[in-house]
Every structure is written in structure tokens, then in C-alpha cells.
N, C-alpha and C positions, 0 to 999 in steps of 0.2 A: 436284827431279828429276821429280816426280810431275807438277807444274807445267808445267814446259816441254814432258810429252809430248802433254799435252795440248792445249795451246796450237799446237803440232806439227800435233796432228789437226785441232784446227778448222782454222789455214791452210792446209794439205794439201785439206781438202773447201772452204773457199772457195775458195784458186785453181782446182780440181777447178770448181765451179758457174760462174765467170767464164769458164773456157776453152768451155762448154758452150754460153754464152749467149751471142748477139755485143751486146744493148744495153746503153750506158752510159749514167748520169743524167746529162741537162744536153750530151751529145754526139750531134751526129747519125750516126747509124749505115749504115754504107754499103749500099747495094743487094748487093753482091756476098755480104756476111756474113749476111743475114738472108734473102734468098728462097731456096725451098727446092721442090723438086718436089712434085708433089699431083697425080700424074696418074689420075683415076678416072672411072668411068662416071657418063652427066648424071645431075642430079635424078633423072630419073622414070626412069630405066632402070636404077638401082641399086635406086630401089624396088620395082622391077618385080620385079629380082634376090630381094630380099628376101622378098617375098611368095611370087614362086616357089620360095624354100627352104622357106618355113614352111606352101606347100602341098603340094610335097613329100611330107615330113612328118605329114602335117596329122593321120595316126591318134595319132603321140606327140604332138604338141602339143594334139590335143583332150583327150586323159589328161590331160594335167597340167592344162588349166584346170580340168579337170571339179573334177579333186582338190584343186586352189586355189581352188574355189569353195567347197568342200564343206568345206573344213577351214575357212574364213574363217567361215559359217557358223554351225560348232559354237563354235569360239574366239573371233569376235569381233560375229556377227551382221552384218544387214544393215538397210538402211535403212525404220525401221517405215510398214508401208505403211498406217495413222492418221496420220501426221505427213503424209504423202504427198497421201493424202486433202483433210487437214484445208487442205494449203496449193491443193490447187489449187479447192479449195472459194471460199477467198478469194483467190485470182485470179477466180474465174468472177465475184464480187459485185462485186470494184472493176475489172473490167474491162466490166461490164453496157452496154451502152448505148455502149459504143465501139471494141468489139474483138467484132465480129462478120461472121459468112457463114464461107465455107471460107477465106479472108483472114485473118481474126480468130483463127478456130482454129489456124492455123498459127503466127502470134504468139504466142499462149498455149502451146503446145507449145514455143516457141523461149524464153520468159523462164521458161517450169518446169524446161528444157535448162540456160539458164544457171544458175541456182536447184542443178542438180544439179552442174555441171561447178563452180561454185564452194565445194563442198560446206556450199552450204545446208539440204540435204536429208539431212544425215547427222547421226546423233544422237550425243549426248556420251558418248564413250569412255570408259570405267574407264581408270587409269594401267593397270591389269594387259590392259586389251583393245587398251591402243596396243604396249604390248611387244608380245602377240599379230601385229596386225596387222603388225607391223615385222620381226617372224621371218619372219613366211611371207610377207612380199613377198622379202625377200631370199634366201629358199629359192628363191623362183620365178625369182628371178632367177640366180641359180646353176647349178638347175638345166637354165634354156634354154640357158645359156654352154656349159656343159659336156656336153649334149649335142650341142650345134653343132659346137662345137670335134671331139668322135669324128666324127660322121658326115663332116663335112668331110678328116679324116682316113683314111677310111673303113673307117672299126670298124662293126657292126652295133650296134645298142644299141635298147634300149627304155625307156619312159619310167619304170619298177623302176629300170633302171640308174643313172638319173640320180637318182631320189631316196634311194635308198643312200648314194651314192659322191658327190654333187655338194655334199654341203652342208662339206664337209673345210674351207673356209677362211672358214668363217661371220664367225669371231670378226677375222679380217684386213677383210672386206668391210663390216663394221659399222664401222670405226675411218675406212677410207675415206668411206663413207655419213653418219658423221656428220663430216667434215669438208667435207663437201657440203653438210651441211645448215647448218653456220656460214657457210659462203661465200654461203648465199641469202641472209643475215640482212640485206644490204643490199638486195637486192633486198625486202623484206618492210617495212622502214624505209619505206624510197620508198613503199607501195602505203598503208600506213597513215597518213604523212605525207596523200598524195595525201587519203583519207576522211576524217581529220580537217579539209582546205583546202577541201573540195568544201562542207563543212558550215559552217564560216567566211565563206565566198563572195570568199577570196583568188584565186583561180582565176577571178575576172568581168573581170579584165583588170590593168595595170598592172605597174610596175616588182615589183612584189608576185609577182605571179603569173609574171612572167619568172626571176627568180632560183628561183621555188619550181621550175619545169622544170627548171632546168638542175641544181640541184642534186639532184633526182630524177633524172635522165639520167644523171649521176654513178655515183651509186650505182647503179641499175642495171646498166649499162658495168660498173661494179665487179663484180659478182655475176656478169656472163656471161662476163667476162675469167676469172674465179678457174673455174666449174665449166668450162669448156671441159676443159680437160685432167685435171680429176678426174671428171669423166664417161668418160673413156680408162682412168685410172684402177683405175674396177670391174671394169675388162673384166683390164685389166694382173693385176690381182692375185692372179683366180683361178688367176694359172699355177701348177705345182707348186712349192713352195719359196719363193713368193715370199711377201716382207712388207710392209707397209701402207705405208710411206714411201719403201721401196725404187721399189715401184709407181708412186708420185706423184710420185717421183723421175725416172723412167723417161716418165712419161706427161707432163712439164714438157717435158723434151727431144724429146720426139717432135712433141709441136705447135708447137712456136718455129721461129717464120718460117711459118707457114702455118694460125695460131692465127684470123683472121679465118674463112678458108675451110673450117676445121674447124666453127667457130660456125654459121656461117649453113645446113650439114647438119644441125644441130643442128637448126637453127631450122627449117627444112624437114622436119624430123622430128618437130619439135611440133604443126608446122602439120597435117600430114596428118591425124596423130592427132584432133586436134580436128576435121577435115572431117568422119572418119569417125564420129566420133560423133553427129556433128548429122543426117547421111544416117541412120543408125542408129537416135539418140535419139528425133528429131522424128517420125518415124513411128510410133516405138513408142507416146510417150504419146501423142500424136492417137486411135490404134487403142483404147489402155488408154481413154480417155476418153469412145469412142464405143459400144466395145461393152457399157460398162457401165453406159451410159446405156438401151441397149435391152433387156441383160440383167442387173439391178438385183440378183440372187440371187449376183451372182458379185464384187460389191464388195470382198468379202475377201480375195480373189485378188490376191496383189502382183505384178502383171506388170513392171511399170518397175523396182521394187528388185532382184529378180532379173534383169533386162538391164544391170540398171546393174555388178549381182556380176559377172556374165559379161563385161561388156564391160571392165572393172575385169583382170580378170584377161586377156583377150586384148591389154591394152594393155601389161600389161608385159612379156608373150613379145613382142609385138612392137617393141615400144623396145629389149629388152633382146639380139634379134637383129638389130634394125639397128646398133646399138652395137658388137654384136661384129663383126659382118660389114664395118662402115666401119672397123674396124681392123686387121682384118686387111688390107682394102687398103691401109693406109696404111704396114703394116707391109712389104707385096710391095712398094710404089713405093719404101719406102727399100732391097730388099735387090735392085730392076735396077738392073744397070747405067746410068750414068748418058749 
């Protein structure tokens, strides 16, 4: 008896997922079943949106980076500015003699840029400083959701409120977060696959290097198809009441049939991010480089790790308010009328 009720429930939730979904394997699926409205503001004028919320804002939002800096600091450190030093020391030697004028110097700031953005520049974590670090990003991330979410509402609140009361469904947004982070794991194949081919010299042409593409291409495709709707997701989950699968449940069906078009905001939301850093970055170390070339007493001084803590911390209020803010229009477009 026990048997059949079970069996009961799983067909009950499969046909439940099949009625949800209109594609079938090996069938083509008709237009009418899968396109679905997406009616939102362009590119740049949603980002426009965006900014102008979080500047708005901008006295709670500078609290909370301050305090996410500050806390990251104590708990998990920041990039030691000897390592820092020591690398762009040797950039300057193996760059001598070909990477010079104000030309040159800008190159040099752009591969210490990349050096940072690939977290070259970051020193080896304790297992106990990546917990750290993995708390208080998803504090911060909670935090900015849920105060979005009041003000939008339009409760008063301040950025106390939100670190009280925001962090309630920690242990649900970690279950999702690390289900995200198995779904990059193809994405992470491919890029190491990629370093290991580059070093081989499979990748100098040939049937060789055609199937390594595509089967890279794959995997990738895989990884941006899977987080698409678990990036929705984080945002689902914080609602009150709700639970980790319910959410990813919820956030499967909200992107189906307009799963490309959700992606490519994505993509346009990674892209900026990185714009803004290199308009950012690249001036800071150029500056870090020059003026302590004239004023040699202040070498100590870690100007770059500190921008990078800060910029580190402005990146996730802002991912984490464009995430929420693109979903809730996505959420208005399905509740107009059609």
C-alpha cells in the first residue's frame, strides 16, 4: 500500500512537470506551446533603471558595502599588497624594452587588471576563510534583495534593518548557491580542458582542435542553459515561506520559452560589470604605480587591494539588484493581461 502511494506521488509530480513544460525529446515543439511574452525596458535603459535604484539609495547601499568590506577584512583578509608588489615588479622586468610610453603603461595596468579579475592576485584561503567568505557574500546578498524588495514596497527601512532581519533564509539560499555552483562545473571542465589544449598545441589547427571547440561549446551551452533559471532562483527563494526546490521549481517555469532572452540579460549583466571594472581598475593601478614611483615612502600603502575589496563588494549589490529588479519584471509581464 505504502508502495503504490508513492509511486502515486512521483506520477502525480511527473505529469504535474510534463504539463508545465511543452518540450518533448526527439519532437518538434510547436511555436504556439513555447513562446511566451518578455515584454521589458532595452539593454541600457533597464540598466539605467537599475542604477538609478541603487542611487537612489546610495546612503544604505554605501552602509552595507562599507560593512561588507569591513567584515571581509576581519574574517577573511584581503589581497596582500607584497604579492601585489612583487607581481607587478615582474611585469615591469619581463615587460622592459616592449611595453613602454603611456601606451605601455596602460597594457600593464590591463594584464595586472586581468591578473586580478582572474583571481591571480588573491592569496590561498583557509577551508575556514572560504566558509567566511561564502557567508558574508550571501549575507550581502540577501541583504540587498530584501531591502529592495521593502523599499519597493514602500516600507522605510535602513541598512540595520536589513542586516537583522535579511539573513532568515540563509541556510535555503546556500542549498540553491551551491546548486549553481555544480551546474558551472561544466562550464570549469571546458576552461581547463581549454589550458591543458593550449599547452599540448591541439588548438594550432586540425580535426583535433575542431571537435575540442565543439565539445567545449557544449559544455558551456550546458552550464548557461542550467544557471539561467537558478540565478532566478536566489532571488525566488528569499520569499517568505519558501523552500530551496520549491524555488527552482518555480524559477524552471518562469524561464521556459523565453530562457535564451533571460540568458543574454544575463550576459549583458556580466558584460557591464566587467566594463566597469576595467574604467575603474585600470586607472587605479596606473595611479597606484605612479605615484609611488614619486612618492617611494608610501609603498606600503595597498591602494589596489583595497579597491578591489570595494569594488568586490559594489559588484555584488549590484548583480544582486539587477537580478532582483529583472525579476520582478518578469514576474509584472506574466501577471498583465495578455
Amino acid at each position: 500500500m505504502l508502495k503504490i502511494k508513492i509511486f502515486s506521488k512521483i506520477k502525480k509530480r511527473f505529469t504535474s512537470f510534463m504539463g508545465r513544460r511543452p518540450h518533448r525529446s526527439f519532437r518538434q515543439t510547436r511555436r504556439r506551446d513555447y513562446v511566451r511574452s518578455l515584454k521589458l525596458p532595452g539593454y541600457i535603459s533597464f540598466t539605467k533603471y537599475v542604477c538609478r535604484t541603487i542611487w537612489t539609495n546610495r546612503k544604505m547601499f554605501t552602509v552595507l558595502i562599507l560593512i561588507y568590506a569591513l567584515v571581509t577584512v576581519l574574517m577573511v583578509g584581503i589581497v596582500s599588497q607584497d604579492l601585489y608588489a612583487t607581481l607587478t615588479e615582474t611585469l615591469g622586468k619581463t615587460s622592459e624594452g616592449f611595453l613602454v610610453g603611456f601606451g605601455g603603461e596602460i597594457e600593464k595596468a590591463g594584464l595586472l587588471f586581468l591578473t586580478a579579475l582572474t583571481g591571480g592576485m588573491s592569496q590561498t584561503l583557509t577551508d575556514v576563510q572560504q566558509i567566511y567568505a561564502g557567508i558574508i557574500s550571501l549575507l550581502a546578498w540577501l541583504t540587498s534583495v530584501w531591502m529592495l524588495r521593502n523599499i519597493l514596497a514602500g516600507y522605510k527601512v535602513k541598512a540595520r534593518d536589513g542586516l537583522y532581519n535579511a539573513g532568515a533564509p540563509i541556510l535555503s539560499t546556500f542549498l540553491v548557491a551551491l546548486l549553481l555552483v555544480i551546474q558551472l562545473l561544466p562550464l570549469a571542465l571546458a576552461l581547463t580542458a581549454y589550458s591543458a589544449a593550449a599547452l599540448t598545441g591541439i588548438l594550432n589547427g586540425g580535426v583535433e582542435a575542431m571537435l575540442f571547440w565543439i565539445a567545449a561549446g557544449l559544455l558551456v551551452m550546458l552550464s548557461l542553459y542550467w544557471v539561467t533559471s537558478t540565478i532566478i532562483a536566489l532571488v525566488i527563494v528569499t520569499l517568505p515561506g519558501m523552500y530551496p526546490f520549491q524555488a527552482i521549481k518555480t524559477a524552471g517555469d518562469l524561464v521556459v520559452g523565453r530562457r535564451l532572452r533571460i540568458l543574454l540579460r544575463f550576459l549583458w549583466m556580466g558584460l557591464i560589470t566587467i566594463f566597469v571594472w576595467a574604467i575603474i581598475m585600470i586607472p587605479v593601478i596606473m595611479f597606484d604605480g605612479w605615484i609611488k614611483t614619486v612618492w617611494t615612502t608610501i609603498n606600503w600603502l595597498p591602494i589596489v587591494p583595497v579597491v578591489l575589496l570595494v569594488m568586490a563588494a559594489m559588484t555584488i549589490i549590484w548583480v544582486s539588484s539587477y537580478v532582483y529588479l529583472f525579476y520582478r519584471k518578469v514576474v509584472a509581464d506574466d501577471a498583465s493581461p495578455a
